[in-house]
C-alpha positions as a printed Julia matrix, in Angstrom:
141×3 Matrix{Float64}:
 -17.71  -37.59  -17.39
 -15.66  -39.81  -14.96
 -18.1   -40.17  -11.85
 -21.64  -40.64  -13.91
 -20.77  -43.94  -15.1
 -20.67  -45.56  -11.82
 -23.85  -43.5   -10.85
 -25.84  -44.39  -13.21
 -24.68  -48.1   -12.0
 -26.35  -47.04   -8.71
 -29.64  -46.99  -10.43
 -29.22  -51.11  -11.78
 -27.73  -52.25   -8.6
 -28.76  -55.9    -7.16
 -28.16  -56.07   -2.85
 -28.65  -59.18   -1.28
 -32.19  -60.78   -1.14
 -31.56  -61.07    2.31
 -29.13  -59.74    4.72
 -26.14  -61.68    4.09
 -27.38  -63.92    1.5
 -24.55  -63.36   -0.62
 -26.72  -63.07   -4.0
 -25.96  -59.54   -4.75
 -23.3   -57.85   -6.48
 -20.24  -57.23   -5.11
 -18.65  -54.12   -3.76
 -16.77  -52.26   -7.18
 -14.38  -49.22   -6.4
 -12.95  -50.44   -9.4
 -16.05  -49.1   -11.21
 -15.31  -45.78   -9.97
 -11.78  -45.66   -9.8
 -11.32  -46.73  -13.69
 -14.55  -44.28  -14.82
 -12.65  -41.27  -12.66
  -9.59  -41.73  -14.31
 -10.4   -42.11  -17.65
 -12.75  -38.86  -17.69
  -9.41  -37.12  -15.63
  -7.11  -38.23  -18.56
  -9.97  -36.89  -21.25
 -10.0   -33.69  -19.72
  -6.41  -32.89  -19.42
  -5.97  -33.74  -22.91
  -8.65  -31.49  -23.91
  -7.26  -29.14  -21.74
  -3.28  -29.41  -22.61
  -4.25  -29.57  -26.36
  -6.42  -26.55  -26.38
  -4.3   -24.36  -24.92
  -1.66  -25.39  -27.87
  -0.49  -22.37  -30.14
  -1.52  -22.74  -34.02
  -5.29  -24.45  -32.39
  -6.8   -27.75  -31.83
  -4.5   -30.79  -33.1
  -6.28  -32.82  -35.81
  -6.76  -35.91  -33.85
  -9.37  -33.64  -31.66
 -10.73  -32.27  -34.7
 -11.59  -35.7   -35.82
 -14.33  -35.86  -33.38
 -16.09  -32.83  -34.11
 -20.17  -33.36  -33.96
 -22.13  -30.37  -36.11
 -20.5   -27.27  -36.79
 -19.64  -24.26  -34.56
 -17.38  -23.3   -32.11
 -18.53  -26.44  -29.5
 -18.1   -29.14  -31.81
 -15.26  -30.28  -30.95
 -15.72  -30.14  -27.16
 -19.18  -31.91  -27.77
 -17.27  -34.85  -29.86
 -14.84  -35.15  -27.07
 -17.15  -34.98  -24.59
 -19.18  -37.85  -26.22
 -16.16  -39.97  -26.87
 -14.94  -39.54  -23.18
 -17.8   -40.5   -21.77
 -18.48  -43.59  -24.14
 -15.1   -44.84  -23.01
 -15.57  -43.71  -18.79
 -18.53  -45.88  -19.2
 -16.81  -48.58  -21.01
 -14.11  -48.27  -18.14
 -16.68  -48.28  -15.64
 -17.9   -51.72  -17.15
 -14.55  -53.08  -17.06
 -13.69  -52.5   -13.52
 -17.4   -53.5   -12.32
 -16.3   -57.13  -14.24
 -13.06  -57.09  -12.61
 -14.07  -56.75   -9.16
 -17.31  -59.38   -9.66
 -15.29  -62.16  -11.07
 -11.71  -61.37  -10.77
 -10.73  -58.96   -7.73
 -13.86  -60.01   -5.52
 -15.18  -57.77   -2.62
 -17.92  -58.38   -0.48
 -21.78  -58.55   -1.65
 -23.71  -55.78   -0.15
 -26.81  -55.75    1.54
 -29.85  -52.94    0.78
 -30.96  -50.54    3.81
 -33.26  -52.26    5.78
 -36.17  -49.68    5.04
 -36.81  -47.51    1.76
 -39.58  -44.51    0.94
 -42.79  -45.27    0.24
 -43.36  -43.56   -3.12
 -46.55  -41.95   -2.4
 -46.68  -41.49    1.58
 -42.87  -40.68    1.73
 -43.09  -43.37    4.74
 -40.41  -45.63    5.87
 -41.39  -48.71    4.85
 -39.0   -52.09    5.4
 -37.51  -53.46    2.09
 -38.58  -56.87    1.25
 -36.48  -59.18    2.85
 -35.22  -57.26    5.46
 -38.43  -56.85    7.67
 -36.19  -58.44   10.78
 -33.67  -56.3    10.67
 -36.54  -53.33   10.08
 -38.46  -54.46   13.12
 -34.74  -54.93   15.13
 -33.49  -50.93   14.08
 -37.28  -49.84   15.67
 -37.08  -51.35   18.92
 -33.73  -50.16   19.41
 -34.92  -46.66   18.41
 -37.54  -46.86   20.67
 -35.7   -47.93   23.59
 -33.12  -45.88   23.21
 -35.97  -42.96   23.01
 -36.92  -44.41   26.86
 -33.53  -43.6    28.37
């Protein structure tokens, strides 16, 4: 569970407007750092506790969703990541308002949806235009 937390973050993420503009979000390891660990933790208590003799300790079986013999890994799982994502939310905060890292800025082109064409990203059609000349020039030598 640790890492999808911060990837799903990936999806929601504001860059700069423009390069340097400093009106995106800021850099979080935090994010991923807090999510990793927390989904590490999860899994070596699963781990540790189901490898106990006499079964699963009742805290664990607490969490069971449905019946079966996966219930109790599906409640953990579903607990574990509810809380890597609610550690991923706590170190994104930390590092945009406490701990704060530089903003970043977007790539300079993105896909075209349809054509699968570079196309430059709004805002960054200088530094687009710049990254083709020097391709092309360096294509001369």
């Amino acid at each position: 569970h640790g890492p999808r937390p911060p990837v799903w973050l990936l999806i929601f993420w504001k860059y700069n407007s423009t390069p340097g503009a400093g009106d995106g979000w800021r850099q979080a390891p935090l994010a991923f750092i807090f999510s990793w660990t927390t989904g590490a933790i999860f899994g070596i208590m699963y781990t540790l506790n189901g490898r106990k003799v006499g079964g699963v300790p009742a805290i664990m079986q607490n969490y069971a969703v449905g019946d079966g013999s996966g219930a109790i890994f599906l409640g953990w799982n579903i607990m574990g990541h509810c809380l890597c994502f609610a550690a991923c939310l706590v170190g994104f905060l930390i590092n945009q308002y406490v701990w704060q890292l530089p903003t970043l800025d977007a790539e300079p082109t993105r896909e075209h949806p349809v054509t699968g064409e570079r196309i430059p990203t709004p805002g960054y059609e200088q530094v687009a235009m710049a990254a083709a000349k020097k391709e092309i020039k360096v294509a001369h030598i």
